[in-house]
C-alpha positions in Angstrom: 0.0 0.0 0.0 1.1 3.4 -1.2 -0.3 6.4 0.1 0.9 10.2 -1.3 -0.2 13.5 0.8 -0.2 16.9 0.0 0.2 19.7 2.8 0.6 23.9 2.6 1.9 25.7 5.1 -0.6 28.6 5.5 0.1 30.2 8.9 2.2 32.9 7.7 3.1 34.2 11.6 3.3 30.4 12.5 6.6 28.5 12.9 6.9 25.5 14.1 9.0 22.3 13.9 7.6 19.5 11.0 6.9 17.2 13.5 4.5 20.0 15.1 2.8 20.3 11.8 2.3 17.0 11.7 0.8 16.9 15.0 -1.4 19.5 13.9 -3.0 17.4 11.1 -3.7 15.2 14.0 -0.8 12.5 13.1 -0.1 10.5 16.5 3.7 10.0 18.0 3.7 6.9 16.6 2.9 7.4 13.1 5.5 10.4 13.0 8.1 7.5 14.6 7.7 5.6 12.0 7.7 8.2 9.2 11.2 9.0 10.9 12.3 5.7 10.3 12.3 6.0 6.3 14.3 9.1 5.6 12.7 10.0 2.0 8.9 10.0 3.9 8.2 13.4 4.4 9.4 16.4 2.2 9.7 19.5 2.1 9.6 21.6 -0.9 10.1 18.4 -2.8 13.3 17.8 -0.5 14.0 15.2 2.3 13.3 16.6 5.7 14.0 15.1 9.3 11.5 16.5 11.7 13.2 18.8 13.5 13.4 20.4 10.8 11.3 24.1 10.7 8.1 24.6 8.4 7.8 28.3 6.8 5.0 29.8 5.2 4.7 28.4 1.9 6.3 25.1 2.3 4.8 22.3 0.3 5.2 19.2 2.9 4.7 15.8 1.3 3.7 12.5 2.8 4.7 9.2 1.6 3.1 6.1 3.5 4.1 2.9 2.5 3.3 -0.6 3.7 4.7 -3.8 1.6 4.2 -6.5 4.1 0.4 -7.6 4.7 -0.6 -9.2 8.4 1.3 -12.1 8.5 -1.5 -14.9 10.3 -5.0 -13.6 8.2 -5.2 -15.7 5.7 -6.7 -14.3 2.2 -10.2 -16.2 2.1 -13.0 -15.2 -1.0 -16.1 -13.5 0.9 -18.3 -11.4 -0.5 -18.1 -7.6 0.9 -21.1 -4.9 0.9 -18.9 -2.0 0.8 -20.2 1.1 1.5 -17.6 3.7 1.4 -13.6 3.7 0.1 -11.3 5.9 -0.8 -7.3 5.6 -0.1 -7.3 6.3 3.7 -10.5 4.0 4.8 -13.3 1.1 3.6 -16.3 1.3 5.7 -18.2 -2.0 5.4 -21.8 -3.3 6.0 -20.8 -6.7 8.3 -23.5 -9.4 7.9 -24.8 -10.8 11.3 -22.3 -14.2 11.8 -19.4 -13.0 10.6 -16.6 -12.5 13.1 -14.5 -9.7 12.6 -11.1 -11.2 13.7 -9.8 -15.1 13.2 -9.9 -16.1 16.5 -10.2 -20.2 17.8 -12.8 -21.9 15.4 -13.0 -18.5 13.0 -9.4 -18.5 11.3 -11.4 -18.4 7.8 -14.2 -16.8 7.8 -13.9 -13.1 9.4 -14.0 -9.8 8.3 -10.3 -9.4 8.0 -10.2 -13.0 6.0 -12.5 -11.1 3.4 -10.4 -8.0 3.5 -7.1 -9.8 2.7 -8.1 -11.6 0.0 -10.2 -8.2 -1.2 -6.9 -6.3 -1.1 -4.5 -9.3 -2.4 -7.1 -9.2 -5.7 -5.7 -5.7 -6.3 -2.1 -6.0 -5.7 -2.1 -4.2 -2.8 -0.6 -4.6 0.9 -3.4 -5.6 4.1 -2.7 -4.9 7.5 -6.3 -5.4 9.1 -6.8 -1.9 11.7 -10.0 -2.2 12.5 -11.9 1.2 14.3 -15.3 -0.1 15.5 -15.5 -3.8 16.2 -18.6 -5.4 16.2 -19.8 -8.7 18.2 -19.9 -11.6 15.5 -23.9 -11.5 15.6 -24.0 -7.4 15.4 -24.4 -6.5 11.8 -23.7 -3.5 10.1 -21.3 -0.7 9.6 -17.4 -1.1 10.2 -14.9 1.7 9.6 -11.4 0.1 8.6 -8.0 2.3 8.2 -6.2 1.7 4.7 -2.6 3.0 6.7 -1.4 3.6 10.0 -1.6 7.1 9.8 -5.3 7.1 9.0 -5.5 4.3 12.1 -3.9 6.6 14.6 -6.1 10.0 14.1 -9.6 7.7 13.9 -8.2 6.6 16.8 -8.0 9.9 18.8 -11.1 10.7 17.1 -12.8 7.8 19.3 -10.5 8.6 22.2 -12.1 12.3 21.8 -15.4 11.1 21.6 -15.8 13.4 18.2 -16.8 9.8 16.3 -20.4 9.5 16.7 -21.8 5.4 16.4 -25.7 5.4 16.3 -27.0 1.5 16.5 -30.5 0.4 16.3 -31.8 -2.1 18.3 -35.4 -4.1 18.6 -35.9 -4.9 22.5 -38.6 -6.5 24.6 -41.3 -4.3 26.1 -42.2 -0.3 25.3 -39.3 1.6 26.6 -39.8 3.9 29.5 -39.0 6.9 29.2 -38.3 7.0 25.7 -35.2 9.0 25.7 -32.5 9.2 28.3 -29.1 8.0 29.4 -27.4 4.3 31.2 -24.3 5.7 33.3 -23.3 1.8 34.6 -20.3 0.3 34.6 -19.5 -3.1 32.9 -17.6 -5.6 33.7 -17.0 -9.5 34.0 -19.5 -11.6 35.5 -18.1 -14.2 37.4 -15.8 -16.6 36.0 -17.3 -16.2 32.5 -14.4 -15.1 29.7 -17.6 -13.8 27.5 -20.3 -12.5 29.8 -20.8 -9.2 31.1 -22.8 -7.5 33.6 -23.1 -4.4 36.0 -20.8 -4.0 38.6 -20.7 -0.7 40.8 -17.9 -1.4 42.6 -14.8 -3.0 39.6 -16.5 -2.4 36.5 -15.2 0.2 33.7 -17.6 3.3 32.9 -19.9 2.9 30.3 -22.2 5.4 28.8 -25.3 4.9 26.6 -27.8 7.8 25.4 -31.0 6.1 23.6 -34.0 6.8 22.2 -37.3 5.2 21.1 -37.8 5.6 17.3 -41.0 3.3 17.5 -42.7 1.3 20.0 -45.8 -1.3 19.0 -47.1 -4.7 20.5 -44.6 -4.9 22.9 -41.7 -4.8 21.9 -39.7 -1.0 21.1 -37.2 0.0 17.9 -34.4 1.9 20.1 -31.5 4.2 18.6 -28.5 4.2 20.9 -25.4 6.4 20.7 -21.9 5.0 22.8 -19.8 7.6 24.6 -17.5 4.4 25.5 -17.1 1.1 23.9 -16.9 -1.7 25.9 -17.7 -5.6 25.1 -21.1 -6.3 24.9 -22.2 -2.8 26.1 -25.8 -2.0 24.3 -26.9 -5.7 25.6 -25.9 -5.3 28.8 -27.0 -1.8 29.4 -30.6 -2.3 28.1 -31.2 -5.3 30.1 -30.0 -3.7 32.9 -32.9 -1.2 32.1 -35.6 -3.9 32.2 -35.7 -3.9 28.1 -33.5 -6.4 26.3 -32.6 -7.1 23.1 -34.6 -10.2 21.6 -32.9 -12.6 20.1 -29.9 -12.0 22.6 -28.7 -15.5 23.5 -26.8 -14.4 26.5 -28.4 -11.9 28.1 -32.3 -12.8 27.1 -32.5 -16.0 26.2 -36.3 -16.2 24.9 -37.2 -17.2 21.3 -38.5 -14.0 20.0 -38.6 -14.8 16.2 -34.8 -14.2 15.4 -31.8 -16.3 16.1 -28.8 -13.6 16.9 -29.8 -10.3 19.2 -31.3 -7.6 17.3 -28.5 -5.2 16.9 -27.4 -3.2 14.0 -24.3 -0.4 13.6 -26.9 1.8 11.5 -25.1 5.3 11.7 -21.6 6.1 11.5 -19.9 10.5 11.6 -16.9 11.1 12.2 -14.2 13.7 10.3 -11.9 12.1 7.8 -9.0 11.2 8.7 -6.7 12.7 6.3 -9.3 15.8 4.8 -10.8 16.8 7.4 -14.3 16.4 5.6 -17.2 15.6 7.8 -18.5 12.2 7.2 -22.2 10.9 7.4 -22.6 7.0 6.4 -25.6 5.0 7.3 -27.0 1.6 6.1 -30.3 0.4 6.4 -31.8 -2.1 9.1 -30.8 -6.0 7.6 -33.9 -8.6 6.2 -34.4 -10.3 9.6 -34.7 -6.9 11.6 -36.6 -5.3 8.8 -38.8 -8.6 8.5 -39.6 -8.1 12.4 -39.8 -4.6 12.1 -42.7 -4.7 9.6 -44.1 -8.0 10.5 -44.5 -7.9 14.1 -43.6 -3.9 15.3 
């Protein structure tokens, strides 16, 4: 993978080291590290620079990323994709529900990043899977991955910042009341389990959910939900905590409700791109089996 970016110095009372620049375009210490370690990455005025080096007004400052070694242990497996957005910094994806998005024990071909390698070896280029928001293997829906590590750090700080906004949409048990608010609870292991989560007050990390009903009808409620914090399993745990879980949620409401995964979809994603600065809007539609339930039964 080969990625070429173009910079102007336009702060004409500005000066400031490249590195600062750099920083400024929101590039994280470790992506500046390793543009350090290649001395013809970053230019100035069509001229190697180190980054100590001072920008002036004017400068032209060129970025050269470039990746010849794909993850070594994903192994390039044919699986069709439903991309939804791509351009040379990130792919944003619609992930079916049953996909996993990482090999892991039992999964080594049949993941996300399985589909990606094999996408990306069809083109000639370079994979190393960075994935931003991961999904539970029964979640479906959108999937922001970074093309290069530069891209990977400032979607990074953008989650950090809470400036990435992730809108799900959710089917749940019962008619949600109220129908707008906010789950402050923390989450964290439950018991000896390695996969469950629960509430827990006293060791559990903060987790914060703001949701709202977008339709409620014979019983059971269409939610939106917004994350401040991302942490496993959090929109399950946090709306059966509130007396309203997800149906079709093995683990946390196991009741056959008509669908065989929880009802859970990654329906909204803004954020700023990484590398323009343009404000992004991406959305995808609920899937067949939440639609089908949607219209059949809601």
């Amino acid at each position: 993978m080969e990625r070429t970016i173009h910079y102007k110095m336009d702060h004409q009372l500005q000066r400031q080291r490249l590195s600062g620049f750099l920083r400024t375009k929101g590039y994280s210490y470790h992506s500046i590290r390793q543009l350090r370690n290649d001395p013809v990455s970053v230019l100035i005025n069509g001229i190697p620079a180190h980054m100590n080096q001072p920008v002036l007004y004017g400068d032209q400052i060129t970025v050269h990323i470039v990746e010849r070694e794909s993850s070594p242990k994903i192994e390039p497996v044919y699986i069709p994709l439903d991309i939804c957005y791509e351009d040379e910094d990130i792919i944003v994806i619609n992930k079916p529900a049953g996909m996993p998005v990482h090999p892991s024990v039992d999964n080594y071909d049949n993941t996300l990043a399985n589909a990606l390698a094999y996408y990306y070896r069809q083109k000639g280029e370079a994979f190393v899977f960075r994935c931003t928001n991961r999904l539970d293997r029964d979640t479906s829906g959108l999937i922001l991955v970074s093309k290069h590590y530069v891209a990977a750090g400032i979607i990074a700080d953008e989650m950090k910042n809470h400036s990435m906004h992730r809108e799900y949409r959710a089917i749940v048990k019962g008619s949600v009341t109220p129908c707008e608010g906010t789950i402050q609870a923390p989450i964290g292991r439950t018991g000896s389990s390695l996969v469950e989560r629960g509430i827990d007050f006293e060791h559990g990390d903060p987790a914060v959910t703001h949701y709202r009903v977008v339709e409620e009808r014979n019983g059971y409620s269409l939610v939106a939900l917004n994350l401040e914090t991302g942490r496993t399993h959090q929109i399950r745990v946090h709306m059966k905590y509130l007396g309203y879980p997800l149906i079709g949620d093995y683990l946390y409401h196991p009741v056959y409700d008509k669908m065989d995964r929880q009802a859970l979809h990654s329906y909204r994603l803004q954020f700023l791109h990484p590398i323009t600065g343009a404000p992004m809007e991406i959305t995808k539609d609920l899937p067949p089996d939440m639609q089908w339930f949607y219209h059949d039964i809601l």
